[in-house]
N, C-alpha and C positions, 0 to 999 in steps of 0.2 A: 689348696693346690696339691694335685696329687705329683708323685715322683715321677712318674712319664711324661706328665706334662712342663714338668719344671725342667726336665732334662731337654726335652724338646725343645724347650724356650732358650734352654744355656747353647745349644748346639747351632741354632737357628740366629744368634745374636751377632753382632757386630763385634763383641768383647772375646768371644770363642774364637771367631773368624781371626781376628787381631792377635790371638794368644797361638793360634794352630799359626802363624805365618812366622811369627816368634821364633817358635818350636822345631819349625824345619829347619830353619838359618843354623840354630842352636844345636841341632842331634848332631854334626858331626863338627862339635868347637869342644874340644875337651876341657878348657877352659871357662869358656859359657855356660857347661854342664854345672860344674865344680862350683862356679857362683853362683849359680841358680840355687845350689841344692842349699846354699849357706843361706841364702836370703830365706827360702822356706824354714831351715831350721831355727834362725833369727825370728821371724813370725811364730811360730810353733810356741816359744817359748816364752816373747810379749803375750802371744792370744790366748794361748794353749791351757794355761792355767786356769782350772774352774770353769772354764768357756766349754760353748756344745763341739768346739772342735778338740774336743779330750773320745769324743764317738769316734773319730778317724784317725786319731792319733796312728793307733799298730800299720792299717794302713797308709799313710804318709809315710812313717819312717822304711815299712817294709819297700815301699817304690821309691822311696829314697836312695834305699843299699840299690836297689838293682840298678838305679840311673847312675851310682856311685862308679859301682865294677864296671860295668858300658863303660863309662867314660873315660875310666884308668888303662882300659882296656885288657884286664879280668876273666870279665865277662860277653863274651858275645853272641851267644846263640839265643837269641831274642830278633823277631820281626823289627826293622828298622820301624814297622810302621806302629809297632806297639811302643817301641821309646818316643817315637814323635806325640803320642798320646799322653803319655804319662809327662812330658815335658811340658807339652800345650796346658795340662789338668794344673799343672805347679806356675806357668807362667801367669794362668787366668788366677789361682790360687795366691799368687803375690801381687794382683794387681786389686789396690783398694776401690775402684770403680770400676763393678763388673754386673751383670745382670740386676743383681741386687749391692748396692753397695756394703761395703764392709761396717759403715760406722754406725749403722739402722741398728739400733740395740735389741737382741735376740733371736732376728732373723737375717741379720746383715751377712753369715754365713750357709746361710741352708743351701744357696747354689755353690758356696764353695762345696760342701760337707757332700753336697748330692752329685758332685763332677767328680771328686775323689772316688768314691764311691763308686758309681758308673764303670771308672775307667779301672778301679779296682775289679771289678764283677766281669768286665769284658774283655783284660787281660788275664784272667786267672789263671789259665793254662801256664800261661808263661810265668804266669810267676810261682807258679807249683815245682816248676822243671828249676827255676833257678831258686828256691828255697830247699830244692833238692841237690842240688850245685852246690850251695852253701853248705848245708850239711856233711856231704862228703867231702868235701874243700877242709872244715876243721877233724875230722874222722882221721884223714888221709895222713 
């Protein structure tokens, strides 16, 4: 199964649809945010260990910080429609039955790992500009 196709499959699914309706209720609950991002990092550190989601690790936690500062309100010069993404990648990300489920041993994440991924590659801009934000944020 190559990457375009699996991404195509995650996007086209019932479980994506289900996690993008999630994710817009959620882009403007600061609270919703805030537990969202705990629940990913509670997974991160059940799964994380020795598992192929140690490949997404840097990015997880880097859409982490930026859905962090959004939501503290921080941070805001980010497309609403690029934190609706990064929220929908983290919701489908905490949901154990998702395209491929979670507990399939060895591939039970490769639609997680290829959705991060995706929504890493396709927000990059944005998060160039706010890893540049960061930067001068502890500089200053």
């Amino acid at each position: 199964m190559n990457k375009n196709n699996i991404i195509e499959r995650i996007l086209d699914s019932v479980f994506y649809n289900s996690s993008l309706n999630k994710a817009t209720k959620l882009s403007g609950n600061t609270v919703g945010i805030l537990t969202l991002l705990k629940g990913v990092l509670s997974k991160i550190q059940k799964e994380g260990k020795n598992s192929v989601l140690e490949t997404v690790l840097n990015k997880i936690m880097t859409l982490g910080k930026l859905l962090k500062f959004y939501a503290t309100g921080e941070y805001r010069d980010i497309d609403i429609k690029n934190v609706i993404i990064i929220i929908t990648a983290f919701v489908y990300f905490l949901s154990p039955i998702d395209l491929i489920p979670d507990f399939i041993p060895l591939i039970g994440f490769a639609d997680d790992i290829a959705l991060v991924t995706f929504v890493f590659n396709s927000a990059s801009e944005e998060i160039e500009k706010f890893e540049l934000w960061l930067l001068n944020r502890h500089i200053s």
